[in-house]
C-alpha positions in Angstrom: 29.9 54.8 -30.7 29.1 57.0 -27.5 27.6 54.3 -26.1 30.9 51.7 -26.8 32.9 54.9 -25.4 31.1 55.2 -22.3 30.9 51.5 -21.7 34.7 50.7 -22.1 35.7 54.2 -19.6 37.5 52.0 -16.4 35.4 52.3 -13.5 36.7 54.8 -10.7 38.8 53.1 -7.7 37.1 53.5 -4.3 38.4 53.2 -1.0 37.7 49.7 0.6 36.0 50.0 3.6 38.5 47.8 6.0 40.7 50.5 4.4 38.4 53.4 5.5 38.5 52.2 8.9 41.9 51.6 9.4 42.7 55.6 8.1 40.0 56.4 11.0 42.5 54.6 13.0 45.5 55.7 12.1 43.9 59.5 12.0 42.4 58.8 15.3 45.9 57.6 16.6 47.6 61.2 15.6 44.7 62.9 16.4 44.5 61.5 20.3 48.0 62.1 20.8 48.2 65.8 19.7 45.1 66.0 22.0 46.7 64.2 25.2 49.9 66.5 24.5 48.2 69.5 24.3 44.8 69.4 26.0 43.5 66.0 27.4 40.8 67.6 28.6 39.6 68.0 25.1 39.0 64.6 25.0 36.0 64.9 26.2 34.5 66.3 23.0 35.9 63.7 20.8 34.0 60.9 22.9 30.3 61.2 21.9 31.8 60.5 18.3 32.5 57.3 19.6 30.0 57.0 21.6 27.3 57.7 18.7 28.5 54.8 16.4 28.1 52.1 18.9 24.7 53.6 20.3 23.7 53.3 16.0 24.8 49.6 16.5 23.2 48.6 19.5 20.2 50.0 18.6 19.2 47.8 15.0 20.7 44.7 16.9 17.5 43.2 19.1 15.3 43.8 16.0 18.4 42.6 13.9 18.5 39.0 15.9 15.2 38.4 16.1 14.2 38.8 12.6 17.0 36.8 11.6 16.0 33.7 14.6 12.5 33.6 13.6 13.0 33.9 9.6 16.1 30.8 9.9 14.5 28.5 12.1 10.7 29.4 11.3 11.1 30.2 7.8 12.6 27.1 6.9 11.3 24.1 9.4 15.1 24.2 11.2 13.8 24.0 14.8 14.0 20.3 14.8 18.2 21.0 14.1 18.3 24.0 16.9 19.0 21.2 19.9 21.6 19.6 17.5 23.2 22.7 16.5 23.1 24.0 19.9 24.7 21.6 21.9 27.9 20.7 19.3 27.9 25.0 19.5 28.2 24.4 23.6 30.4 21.5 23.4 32.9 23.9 21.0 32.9 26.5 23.0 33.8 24.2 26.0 36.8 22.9 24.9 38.2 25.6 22.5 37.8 28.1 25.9 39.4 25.2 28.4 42.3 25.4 25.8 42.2 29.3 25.1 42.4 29.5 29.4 45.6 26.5 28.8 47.1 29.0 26.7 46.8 31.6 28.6 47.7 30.5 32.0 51.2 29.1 30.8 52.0 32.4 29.1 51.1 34.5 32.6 53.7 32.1 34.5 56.2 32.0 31.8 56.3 35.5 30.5 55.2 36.9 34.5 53.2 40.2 32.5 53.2 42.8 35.1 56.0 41.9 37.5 57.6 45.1 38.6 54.7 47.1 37.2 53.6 50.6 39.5 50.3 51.8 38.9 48.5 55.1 39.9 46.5 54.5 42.5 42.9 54.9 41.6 41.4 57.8 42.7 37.6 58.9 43.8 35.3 57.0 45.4 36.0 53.5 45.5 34.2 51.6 42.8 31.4 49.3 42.9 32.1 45.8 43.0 29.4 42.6 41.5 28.9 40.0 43.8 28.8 36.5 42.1 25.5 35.4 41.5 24.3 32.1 42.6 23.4 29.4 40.0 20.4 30.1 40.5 20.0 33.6 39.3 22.0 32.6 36.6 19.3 30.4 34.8 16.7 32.6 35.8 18.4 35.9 34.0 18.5 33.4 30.8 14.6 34.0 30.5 13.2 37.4 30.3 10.9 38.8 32.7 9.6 41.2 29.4 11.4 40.8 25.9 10.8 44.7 26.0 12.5 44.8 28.1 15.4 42.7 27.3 15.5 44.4 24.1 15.3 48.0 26.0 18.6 47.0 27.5 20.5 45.0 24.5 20.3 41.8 26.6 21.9 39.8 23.5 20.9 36.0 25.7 17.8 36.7 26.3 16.4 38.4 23.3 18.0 34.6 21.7 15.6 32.5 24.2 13.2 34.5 23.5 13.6 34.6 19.6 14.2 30.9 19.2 11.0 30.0 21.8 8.9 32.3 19.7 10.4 30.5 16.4 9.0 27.7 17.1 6.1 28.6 18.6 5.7 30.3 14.9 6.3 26.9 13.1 4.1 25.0 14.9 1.1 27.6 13.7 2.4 26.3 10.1 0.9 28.0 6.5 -1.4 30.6 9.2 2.1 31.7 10.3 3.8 32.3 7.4 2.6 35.8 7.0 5.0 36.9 10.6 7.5 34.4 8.6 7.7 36.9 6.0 7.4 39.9 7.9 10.9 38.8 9.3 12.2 38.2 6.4 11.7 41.4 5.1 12.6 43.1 8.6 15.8 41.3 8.4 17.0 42.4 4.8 15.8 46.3 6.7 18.2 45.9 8.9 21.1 44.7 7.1 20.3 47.9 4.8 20.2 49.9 8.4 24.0 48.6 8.9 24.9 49.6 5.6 24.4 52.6 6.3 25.8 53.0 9.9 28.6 51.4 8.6 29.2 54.5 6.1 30.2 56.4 9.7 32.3 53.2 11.1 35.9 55.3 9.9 34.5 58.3 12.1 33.5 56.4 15.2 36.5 54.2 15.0 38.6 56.9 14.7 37.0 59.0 17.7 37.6 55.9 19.9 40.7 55.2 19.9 41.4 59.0 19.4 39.3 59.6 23.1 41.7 56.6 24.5 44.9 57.8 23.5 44.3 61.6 24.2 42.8 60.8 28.2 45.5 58.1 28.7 48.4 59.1 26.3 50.8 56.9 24.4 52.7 56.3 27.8 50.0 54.2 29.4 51.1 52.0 26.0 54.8 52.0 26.7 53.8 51.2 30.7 52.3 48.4 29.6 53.7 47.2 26.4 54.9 43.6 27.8 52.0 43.2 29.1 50.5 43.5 25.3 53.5 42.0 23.9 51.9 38.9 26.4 48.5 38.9 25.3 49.3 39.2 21.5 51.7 36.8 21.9 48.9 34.1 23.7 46.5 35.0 21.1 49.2 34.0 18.1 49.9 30.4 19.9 45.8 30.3 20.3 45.2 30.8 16.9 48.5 28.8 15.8 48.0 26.0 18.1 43.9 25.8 17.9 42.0 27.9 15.3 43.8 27.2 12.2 43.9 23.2 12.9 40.0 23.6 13.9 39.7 25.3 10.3 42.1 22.7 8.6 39.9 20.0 10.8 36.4 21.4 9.1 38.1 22.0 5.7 37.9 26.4 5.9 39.3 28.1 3.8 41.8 30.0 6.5 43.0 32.8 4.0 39.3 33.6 2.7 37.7 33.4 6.3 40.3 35.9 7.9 39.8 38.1 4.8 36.0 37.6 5.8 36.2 38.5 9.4 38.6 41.5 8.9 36.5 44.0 8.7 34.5 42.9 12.0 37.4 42.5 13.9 38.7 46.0 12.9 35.4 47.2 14.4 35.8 45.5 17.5 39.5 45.9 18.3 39.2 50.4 17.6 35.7 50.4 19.7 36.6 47.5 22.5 32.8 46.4 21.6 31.9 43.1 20.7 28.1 44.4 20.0 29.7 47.2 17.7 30.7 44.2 15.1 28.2 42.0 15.4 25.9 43.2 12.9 28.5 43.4 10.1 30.0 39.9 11.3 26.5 38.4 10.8 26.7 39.4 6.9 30.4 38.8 6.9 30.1 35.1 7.6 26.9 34.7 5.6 29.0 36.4 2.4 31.4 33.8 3.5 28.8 30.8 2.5 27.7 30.1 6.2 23.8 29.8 5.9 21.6 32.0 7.5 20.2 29.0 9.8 23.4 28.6 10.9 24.6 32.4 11.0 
């Protein structure tokens, strides 16, 4: 009867963890304005908080891809689909971007963001401008010199070349390679456990980023440029309106279960203005979502 008791006892609620990071938010939010009201030079002891999460992420994601490369392609004899899949990716990414820069272009000459708009002028030494590289040095960065040494500095492109090339490399060696096959297997399952657990401090590092941002800069560099963010949000809506959504009713996705999917992710990168800082989650995210790991 203990037992029947025990069993039937309702199971105890627990915070969501899109929910936990949007309280690091909104506690990060009140916390960087009482800080840029009072002492913005506090800031400064809020921002290795930040900092720390996204060193966490950066750190699992060169092992992170390249386990997960070598164990899709190798693992399961996909390297014949990786031209295929690759150039329908590139030809995506071509014309969805040409549209996004559509977008984007009428909405700067109709909405004019930043017409009558006085900013400080910058002060210090002037800062260091890139000079465009040549098309040359573009396809040589592709390939790395050393994958330590890609992977030293989170160079997500070339640690891919290198990943897929070593794929299959691996699949060519055939049964005598499937010991390193299942090496990554097992290093990729590590390293989704890793972001488990750096994901239990995502609330406090999304809440120290945005907390750093608004107590340096104040909720008046916001109001400055609110139509400016009013413009961009407003772009984005038409993109997703106008692109996204018929590119997901086109492929037959389920558009309310995918955004649900990518919420969390999204979150991430929006409080931390780091695309590396979601990638890891996104990677299980979309997998969750039914996209296979080949693919993912």
């Amino acid at each position: 009867m203990t037992s029947t008791a025990t069993a039937q006892e309702p199971k105890k609620a627990r915070i969501s963890a899109t929910t936990q990071i949007i309280l690091g938010l909104v506690i990060g939010v009140i916390t960087g304005y009482i800080v840029s009201i009072t002492n913005p030079d506090a800031s400064e002891a809020i921002r290795p908080f930040a900092q720390l999460f996204i060193r966490m992420i950066q750190m699992i994601i060169a092992p992170l891809l390249f386990a997960t490369l070598v164990a899709g392609i190798a693992g399961a004899g996909h390297f014949k689909d990786v031209g295929r899949m690759g150039l329908r990716a590139i030809i995506y990414f071509e014309v969805v971007t040409t549209l996004a820069l559509l977008i984007g272009l009428l909405a700067v000459n109709i909405m004019q963001p930043g017409v009558g708009l006085t900013l400080p002028a910058p002060t210090g030494p002037p800062p260091i401008t890139a000079r465009p590289q040549s098309w040359q040095e573009i396809i040589l960065h592709v390939f790395p010199t050393s994958v330590f040494d890609a992977m030293a500095r989170g160079d997500v492109l070339q640690i891919v070349i290198f990943s897929m090339l070593f794929a299959i490399g691996l699949s060519m060696l055939g049964e005598r390679g499937r010991p390193i096959v299942t090496w990554c297997e097992v290093l990729a399952e590590t390293m989704f456990k890793v972001t488990h657990i750096i994901m239990l401090y995502a609330p406090i590092g999304v809440g120290a980023a945005i907390a750093y941002t608004i107590g340096v800069s104040g909720l008046t560099v916001l109001q400055n440029l609110a139509f400016m963010i009013l413009s961009l949000y407003l772009a984005l809506a038409a993109f997703y309106l106008l692109v996204l959504i018929p590119v997901m009713v086109m492929f037959r996705i389920p558009i309310v279960g995918f955004f649900k999917s990518i919420k969390e992710p999204a979150l991430i990168a929006f409080s931390t203005t780091s695309s590396e800082a979601a990638l890891p989650r996104a990677m299980e995210c979309v997998e969750a979502f039914g996209v296979p790991r080949r693919i993912v």
